[in-house]
KOLFIFI-437834 format. One record per residue (C-alpha): residue number from 1; residue in three letters; x, y, z. Coordinates in pm, 1 decimal. Layout:
KOLFIFI-437834
[rec NUM, 'ALA', [X, Y, Z]]
...
***
This chain:
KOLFIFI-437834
[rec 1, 'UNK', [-1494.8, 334.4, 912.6]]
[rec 2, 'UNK', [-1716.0, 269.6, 611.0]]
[rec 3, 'UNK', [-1776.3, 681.7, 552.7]]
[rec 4, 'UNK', [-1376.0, 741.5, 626.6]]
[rec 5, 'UNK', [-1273.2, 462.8, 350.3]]
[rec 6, 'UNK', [-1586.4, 616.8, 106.1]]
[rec 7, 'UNK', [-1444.9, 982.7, 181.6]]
[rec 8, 'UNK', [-1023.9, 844.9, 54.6]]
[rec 9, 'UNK', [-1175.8, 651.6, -235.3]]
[rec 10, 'UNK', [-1354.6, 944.7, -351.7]]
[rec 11, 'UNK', [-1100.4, 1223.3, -295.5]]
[rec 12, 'UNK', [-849.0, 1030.2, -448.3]]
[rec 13, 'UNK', [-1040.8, 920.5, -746.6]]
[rec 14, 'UNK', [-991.6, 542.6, -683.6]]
[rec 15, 'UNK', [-1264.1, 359.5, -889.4]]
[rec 16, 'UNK', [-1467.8, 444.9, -1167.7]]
[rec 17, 'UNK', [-1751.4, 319.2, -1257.1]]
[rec 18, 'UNK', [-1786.9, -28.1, -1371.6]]
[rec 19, 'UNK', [-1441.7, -154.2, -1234.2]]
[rec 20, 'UNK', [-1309.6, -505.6, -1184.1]]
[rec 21, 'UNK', [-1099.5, -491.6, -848.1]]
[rec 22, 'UNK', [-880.7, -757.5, -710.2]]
[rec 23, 'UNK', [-892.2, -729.8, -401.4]]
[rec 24, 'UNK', [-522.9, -848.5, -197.7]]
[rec 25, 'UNK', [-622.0, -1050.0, 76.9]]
[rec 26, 'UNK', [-379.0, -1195.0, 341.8]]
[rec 27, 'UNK', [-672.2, -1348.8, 622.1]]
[rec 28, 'UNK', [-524.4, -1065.1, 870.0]]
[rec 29, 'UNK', [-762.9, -769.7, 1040.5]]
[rec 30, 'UNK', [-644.4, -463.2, 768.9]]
[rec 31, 'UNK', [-664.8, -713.2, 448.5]]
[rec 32, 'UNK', [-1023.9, -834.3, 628.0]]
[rec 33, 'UNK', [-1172.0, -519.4, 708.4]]
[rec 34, 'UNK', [-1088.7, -392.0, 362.2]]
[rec 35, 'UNK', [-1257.1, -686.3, 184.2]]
[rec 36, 'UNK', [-1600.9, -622.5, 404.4]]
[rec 37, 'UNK', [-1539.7, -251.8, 338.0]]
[rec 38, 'UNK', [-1562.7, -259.1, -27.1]]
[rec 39, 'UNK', [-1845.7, -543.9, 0.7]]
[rec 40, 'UNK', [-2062.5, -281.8, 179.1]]
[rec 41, 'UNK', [-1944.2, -50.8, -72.9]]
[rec 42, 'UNK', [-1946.4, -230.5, -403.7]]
[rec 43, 'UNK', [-2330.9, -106.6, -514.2]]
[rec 44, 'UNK', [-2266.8, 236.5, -394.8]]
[rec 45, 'UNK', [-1940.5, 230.5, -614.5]]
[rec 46, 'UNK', [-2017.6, 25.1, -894.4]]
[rec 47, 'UNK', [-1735.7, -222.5, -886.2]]
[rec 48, 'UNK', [-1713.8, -584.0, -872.7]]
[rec 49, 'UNK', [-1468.7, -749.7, -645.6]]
[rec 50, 'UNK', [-1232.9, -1061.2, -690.6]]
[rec 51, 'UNK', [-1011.6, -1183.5, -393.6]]
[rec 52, 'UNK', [-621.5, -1265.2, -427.3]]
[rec 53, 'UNK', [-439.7, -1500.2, -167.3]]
[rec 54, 'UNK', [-66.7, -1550.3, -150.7]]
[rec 55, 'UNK', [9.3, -1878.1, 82.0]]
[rec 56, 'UNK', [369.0, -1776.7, 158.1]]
[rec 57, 'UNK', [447.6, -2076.8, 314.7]]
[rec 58, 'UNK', [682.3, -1942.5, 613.3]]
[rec 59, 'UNK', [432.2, -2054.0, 869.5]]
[rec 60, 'UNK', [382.2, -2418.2, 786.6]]
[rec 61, 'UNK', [-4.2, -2528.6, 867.4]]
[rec 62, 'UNK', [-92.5, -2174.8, 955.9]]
[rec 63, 'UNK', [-33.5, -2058.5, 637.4]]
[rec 64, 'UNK', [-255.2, -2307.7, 478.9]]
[rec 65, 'UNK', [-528.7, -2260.6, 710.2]]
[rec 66, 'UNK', [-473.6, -1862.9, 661.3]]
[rec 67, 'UNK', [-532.9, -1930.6, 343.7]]
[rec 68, 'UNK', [-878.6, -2201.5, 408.5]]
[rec 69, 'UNK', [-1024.4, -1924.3, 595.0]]
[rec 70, 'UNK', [-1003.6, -1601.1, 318.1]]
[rec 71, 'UNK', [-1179.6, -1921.4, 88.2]]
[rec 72, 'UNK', [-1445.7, -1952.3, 361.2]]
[rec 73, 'UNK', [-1480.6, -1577.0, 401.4]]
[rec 74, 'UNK', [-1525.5, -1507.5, -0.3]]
[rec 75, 'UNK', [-1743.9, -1780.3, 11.7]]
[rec 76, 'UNK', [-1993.5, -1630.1, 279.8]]
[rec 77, 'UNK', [-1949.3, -1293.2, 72.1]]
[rec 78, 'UNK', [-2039.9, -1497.9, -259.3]]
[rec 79, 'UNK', [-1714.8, -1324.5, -425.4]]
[rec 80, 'UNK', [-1431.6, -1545.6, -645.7]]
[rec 81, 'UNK', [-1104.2, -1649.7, -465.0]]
[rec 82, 'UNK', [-803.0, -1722.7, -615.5]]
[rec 83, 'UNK', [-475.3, -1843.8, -432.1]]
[rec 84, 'UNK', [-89.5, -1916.3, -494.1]]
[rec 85, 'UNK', [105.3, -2107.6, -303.8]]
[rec 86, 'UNK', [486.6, -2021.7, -302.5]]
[rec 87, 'UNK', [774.2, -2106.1, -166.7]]
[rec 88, 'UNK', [961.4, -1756.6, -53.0]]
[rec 89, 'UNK', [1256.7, -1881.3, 173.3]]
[rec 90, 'UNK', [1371.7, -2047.9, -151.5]]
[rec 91, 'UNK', [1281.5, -1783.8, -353.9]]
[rec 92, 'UNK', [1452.4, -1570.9, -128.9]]
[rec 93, 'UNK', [1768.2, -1797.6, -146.8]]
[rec 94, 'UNK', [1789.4, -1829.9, -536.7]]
[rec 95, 'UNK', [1736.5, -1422.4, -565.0]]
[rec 96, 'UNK', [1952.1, -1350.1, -302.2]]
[rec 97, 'UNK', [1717.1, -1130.7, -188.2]]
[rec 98, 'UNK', [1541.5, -1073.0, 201.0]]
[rec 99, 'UNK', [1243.6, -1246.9, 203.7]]
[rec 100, 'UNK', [1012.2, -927.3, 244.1]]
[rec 101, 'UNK', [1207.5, -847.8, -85.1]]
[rec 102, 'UNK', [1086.5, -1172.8, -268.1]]
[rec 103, 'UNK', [740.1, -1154.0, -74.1]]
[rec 104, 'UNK', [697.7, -827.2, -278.6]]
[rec 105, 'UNK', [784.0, -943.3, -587.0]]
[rec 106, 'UNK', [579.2, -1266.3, -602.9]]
[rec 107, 'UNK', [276.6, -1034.9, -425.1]]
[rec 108, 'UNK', [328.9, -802.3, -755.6]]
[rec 109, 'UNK', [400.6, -1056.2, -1020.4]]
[rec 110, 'UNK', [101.8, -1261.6, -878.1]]
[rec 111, 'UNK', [-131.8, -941.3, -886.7]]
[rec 112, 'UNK', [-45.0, -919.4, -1260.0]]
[rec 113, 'UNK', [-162.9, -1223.9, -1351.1]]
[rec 114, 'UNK', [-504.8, -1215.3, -1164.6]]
[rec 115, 'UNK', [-550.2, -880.4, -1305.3]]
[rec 116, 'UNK', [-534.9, -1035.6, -1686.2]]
[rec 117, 'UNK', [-752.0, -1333.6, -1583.7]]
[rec 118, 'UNK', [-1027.2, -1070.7, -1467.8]]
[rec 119, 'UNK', [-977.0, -795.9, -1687.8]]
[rec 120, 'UNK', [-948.8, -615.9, -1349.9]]
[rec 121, 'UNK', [-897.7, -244.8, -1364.0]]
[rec 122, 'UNK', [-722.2, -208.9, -1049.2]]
[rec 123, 'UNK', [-603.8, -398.6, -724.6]]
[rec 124, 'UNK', [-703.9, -311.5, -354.5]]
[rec 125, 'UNK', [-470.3, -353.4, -79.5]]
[rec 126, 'UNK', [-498.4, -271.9, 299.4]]
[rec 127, 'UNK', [-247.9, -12.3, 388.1]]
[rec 128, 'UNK', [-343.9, 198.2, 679.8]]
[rec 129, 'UNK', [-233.3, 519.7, 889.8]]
[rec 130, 'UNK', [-2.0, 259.8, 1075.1]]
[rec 131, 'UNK', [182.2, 134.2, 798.6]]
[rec 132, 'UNK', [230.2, 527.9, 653.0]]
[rec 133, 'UNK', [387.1, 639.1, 963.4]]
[rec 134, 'UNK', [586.6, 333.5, 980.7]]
[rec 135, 'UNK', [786.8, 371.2, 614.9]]
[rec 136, 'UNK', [800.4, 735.2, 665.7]]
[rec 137, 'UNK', [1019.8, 681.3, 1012.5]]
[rec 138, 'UNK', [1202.5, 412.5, 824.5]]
[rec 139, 'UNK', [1254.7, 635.1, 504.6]]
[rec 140, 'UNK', [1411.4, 898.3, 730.5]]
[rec 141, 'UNK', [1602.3, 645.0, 899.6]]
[rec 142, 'UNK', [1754.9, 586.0, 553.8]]
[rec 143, 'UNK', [1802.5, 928.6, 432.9]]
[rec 144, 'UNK', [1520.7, 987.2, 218.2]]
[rec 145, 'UNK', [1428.4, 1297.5, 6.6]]
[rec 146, 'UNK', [1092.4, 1490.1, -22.3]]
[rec 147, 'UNK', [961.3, 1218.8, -274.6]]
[rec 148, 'UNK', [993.2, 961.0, -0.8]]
[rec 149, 'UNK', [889.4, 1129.3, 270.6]]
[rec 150, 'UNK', [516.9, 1103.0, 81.0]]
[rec 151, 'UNK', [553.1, 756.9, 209.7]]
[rec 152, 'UNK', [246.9, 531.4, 65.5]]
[rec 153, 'UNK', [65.0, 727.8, -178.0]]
[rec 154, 'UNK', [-333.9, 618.4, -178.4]]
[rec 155, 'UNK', [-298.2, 561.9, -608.4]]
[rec 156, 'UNK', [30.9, 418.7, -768.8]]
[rec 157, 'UNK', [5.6, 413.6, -1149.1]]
[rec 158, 'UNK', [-398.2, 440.7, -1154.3]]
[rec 159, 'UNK', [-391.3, 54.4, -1051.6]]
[rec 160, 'UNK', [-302.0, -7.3, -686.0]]
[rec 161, 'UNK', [-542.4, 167.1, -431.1]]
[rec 162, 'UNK', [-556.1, 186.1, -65.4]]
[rec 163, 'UNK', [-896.9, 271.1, 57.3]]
[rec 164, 'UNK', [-774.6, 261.9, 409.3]]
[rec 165, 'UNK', [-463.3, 455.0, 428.2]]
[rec 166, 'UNK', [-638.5, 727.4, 643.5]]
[rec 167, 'UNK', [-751.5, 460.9, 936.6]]
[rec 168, 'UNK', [-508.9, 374.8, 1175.7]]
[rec 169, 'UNK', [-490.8, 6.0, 1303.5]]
[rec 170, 'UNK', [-727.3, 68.5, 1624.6]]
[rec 171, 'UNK', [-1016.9, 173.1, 1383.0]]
[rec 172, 'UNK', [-959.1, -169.3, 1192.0]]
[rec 173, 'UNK', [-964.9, -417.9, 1510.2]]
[rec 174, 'UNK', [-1265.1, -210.8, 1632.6]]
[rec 175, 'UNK', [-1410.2, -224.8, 1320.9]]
[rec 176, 'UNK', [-1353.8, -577.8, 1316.7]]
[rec 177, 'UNK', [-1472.5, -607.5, 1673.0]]
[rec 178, 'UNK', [-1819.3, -431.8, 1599.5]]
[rec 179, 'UNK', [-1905.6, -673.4, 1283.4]]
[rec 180, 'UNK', [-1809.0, -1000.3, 1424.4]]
[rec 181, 'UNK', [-1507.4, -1081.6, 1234.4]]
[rec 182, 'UNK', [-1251.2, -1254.5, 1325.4]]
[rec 183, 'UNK', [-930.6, -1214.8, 1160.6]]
[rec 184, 'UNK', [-638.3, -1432.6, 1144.8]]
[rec 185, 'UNK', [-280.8, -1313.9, 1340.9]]
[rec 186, 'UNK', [60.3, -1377.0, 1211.8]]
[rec 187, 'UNK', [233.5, -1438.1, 1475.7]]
[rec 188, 'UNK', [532.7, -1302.0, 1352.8]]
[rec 189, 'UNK', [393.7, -966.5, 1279.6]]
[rec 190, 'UNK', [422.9, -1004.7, 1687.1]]
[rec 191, 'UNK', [811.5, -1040.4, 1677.0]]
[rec 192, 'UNK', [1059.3, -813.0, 1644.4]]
[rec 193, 'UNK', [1255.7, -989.0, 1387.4]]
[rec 194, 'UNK', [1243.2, -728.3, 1071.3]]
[rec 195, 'UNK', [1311.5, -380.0, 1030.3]]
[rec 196, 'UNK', [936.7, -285.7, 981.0]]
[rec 197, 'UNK', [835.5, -522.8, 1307.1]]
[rec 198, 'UNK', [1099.5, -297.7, 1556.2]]
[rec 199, 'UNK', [930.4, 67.6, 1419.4]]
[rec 200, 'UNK', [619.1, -118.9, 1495.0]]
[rec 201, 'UNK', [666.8, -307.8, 1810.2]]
[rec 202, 'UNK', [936.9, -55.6, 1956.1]]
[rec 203, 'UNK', [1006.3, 250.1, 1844.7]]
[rec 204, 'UNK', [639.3, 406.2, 1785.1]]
[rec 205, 'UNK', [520.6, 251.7, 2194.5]]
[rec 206, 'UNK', [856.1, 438.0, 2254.3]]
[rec 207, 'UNK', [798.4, 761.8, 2084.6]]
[rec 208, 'UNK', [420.2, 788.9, 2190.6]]
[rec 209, 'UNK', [504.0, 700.5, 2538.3]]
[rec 210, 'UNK', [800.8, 986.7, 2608.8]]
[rec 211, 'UNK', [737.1, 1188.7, 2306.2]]
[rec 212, 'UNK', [409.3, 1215.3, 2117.1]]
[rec 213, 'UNK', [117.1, 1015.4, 2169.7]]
[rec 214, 'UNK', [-24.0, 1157.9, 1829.0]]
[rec 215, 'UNK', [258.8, 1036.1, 1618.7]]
[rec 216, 'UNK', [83.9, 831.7, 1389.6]]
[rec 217, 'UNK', [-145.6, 1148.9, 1289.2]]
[rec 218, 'UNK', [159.4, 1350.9, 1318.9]]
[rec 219, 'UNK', [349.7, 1133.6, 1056.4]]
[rec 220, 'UNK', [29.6, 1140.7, 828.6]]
[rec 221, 'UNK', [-10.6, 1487.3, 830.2]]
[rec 222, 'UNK', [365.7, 1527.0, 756.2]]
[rec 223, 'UNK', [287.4, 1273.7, 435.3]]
[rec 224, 'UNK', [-3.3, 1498.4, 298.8]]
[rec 225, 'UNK', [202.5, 1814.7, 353.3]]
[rec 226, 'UNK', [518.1, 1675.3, 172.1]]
[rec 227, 'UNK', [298.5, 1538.6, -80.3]]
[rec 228, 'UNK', [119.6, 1862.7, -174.6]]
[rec 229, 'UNK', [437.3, 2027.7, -206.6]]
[rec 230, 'UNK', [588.6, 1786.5, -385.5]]
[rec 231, 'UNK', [340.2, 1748.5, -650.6]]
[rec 232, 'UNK', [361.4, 2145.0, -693.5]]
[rec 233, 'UNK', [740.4, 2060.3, -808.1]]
[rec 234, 'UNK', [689.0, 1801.1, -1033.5]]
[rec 235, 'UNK', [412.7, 1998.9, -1226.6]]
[rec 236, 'UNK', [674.1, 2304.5, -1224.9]]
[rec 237, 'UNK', [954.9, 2036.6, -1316.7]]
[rec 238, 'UNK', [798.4, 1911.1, -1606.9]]
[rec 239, 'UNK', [677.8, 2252.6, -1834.2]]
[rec 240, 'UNK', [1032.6, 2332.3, -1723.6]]
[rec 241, 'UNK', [1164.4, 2030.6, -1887.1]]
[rec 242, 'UNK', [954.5, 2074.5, -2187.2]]
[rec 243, 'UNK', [1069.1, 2436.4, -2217.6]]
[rec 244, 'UNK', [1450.8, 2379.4, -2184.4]]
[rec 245, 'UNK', [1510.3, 2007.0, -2303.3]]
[rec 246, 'UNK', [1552.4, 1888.2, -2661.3]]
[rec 247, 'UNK', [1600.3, 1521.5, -2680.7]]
[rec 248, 'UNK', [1654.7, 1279.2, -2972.7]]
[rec 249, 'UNK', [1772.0, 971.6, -3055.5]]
[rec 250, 'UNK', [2121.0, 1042.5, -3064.2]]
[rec 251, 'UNK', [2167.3, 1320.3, -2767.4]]
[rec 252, 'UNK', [1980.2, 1559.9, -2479.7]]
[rec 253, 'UNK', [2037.3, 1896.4, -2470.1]]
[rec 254, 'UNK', [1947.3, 2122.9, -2168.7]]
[rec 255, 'UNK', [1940.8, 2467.5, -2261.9]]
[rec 256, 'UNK', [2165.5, 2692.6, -2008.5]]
[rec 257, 'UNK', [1884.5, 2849.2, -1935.8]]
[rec 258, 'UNK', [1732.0, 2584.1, -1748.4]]
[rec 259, 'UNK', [2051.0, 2602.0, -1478.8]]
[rec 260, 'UNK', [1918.9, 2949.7, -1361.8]]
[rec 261, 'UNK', [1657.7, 2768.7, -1233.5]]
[rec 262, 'UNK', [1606.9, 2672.1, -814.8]]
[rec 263, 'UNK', [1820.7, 2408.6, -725.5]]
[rec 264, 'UNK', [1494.7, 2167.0, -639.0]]
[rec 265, 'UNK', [1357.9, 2223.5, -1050.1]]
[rec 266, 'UNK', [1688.1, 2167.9, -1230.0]]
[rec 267, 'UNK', [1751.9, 1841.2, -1039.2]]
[rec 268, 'UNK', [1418.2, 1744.7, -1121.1]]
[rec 269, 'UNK', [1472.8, 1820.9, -1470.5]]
***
């Protein structure tokens, strides 16, 4: 798994040289396996790593002792740890918000802040081939367009990286498995109580058992493909929208020209 997370890193451009990298670590196999990962990798890449815990708090004493063992594990790796405890049911409450909602946020808003204590350049996080097929079936579930059929894109904004968004979640637990580790499970990852947990737990078993046993690899193909095209577009869209768009301060104007244009370019533009 080490050579298929070195291979995504470095067709995707994912660290240079020199970078600080938080890395987002929940105690679970994917966030696990990505912290050893980039360990074995960090001489070989030239980064230096720095480990970010969020203690949610939904899961009483297992959440704090999720949250003892990523210390113990950055300690045996000799790499900093820094943790936030938060409260997300109230959170949740005060926003209005689900809490996978206000788990986002405070993930994001936390990330921010360890990223200016470090300097850090950019912030790893354990995606896989499981979670990609997963928001693409819920995307289309939901009416999504081309741009959301990409699903999880390995680089958002040159900051947040997922060096294992090609392995699926068997490669993880055998990687796992192979080196000794042993991660923590949230039990309600286990329970079919959110949207995300049902694609997981039931629809996927479902679709590989009476439809396609592939589907995962199916789904991620599908991503790459959209996203190819896609990107073709946008670079299109945008000398288009140089070429026909004048905008200022006090109005936009579209040349007509630009409405002779395929329908997918002028509502890009």
């Amino acid at each position: 798994m080490i050579d298929s997370a070195l291979k995504t890193i470095r067709e995707n451009n994912m660290f240079d040289k020199g970078d600080k990298v938080i890395v987002a670590v929940s105690g679970g196999p994917d966030s696990i396996a990505l912290l050893h990962v980039l360990y074995k990798l960090k001489e070989k890449l030239d980064i230096s790593l720095y480990v970010a815990h969020i203690n949610h708090g939904l899961r009483g004493i297992e959440s704090d002792t999720d949250e003892e063992y990523v210390r113990m594990f950055c300690e045996s790796l000799n790499i900093e740890f820094i943790s936030k405890r938060v409260d997300i049911n109230q959170i949740s409450k005060l926003k209005n918000i689900s809490s996978e909602s206000a788990g986002r946020e405070v993930r994001y808003e936390f990330f921010e802040e360890v990223m200016k204590k470090f300097s850090a350049q950019k912030v790893a996080i354990a995606h896989n081939a499981n979670d990609q097929a997963e928001t693409i079936l819920m995307r289309i579930m939901r009416g999504t367009g081309m741009d959301g059929l990409i699903g999880i894109r390995p680089v958002r904004d040159n900051i947040f990286v997922r060096p294992l968004i090609n392995n699926t979640r068997d490669d993880i637990e055998e990687y796992c498995l192979k080196n000794n580790i042993n991660p923590r499970i949230d039990k309600t990852n286990l329970q079919a109580i959110y949207s995300r947990n049902k694609v997981r737990l039931q629809l996927i078993p479902y679709i590989q058992e009476n439809f396609n046993k592939d589907i995962i690899q199916v789904l991620n193909r599908l991503s790459y493909t959209i996203k190819v095209d896609n990107d073709y577009l946008e670079v299109v869209s945008k000398e288009k929208y140089k070429k026909y768009c004048d905008i200022n301060k006090e109005k936009v104007i579209i040349s007509k020209e630009a409405f002779l244009e395929h329908e997918s370019i002028i509502t890009r533009i």
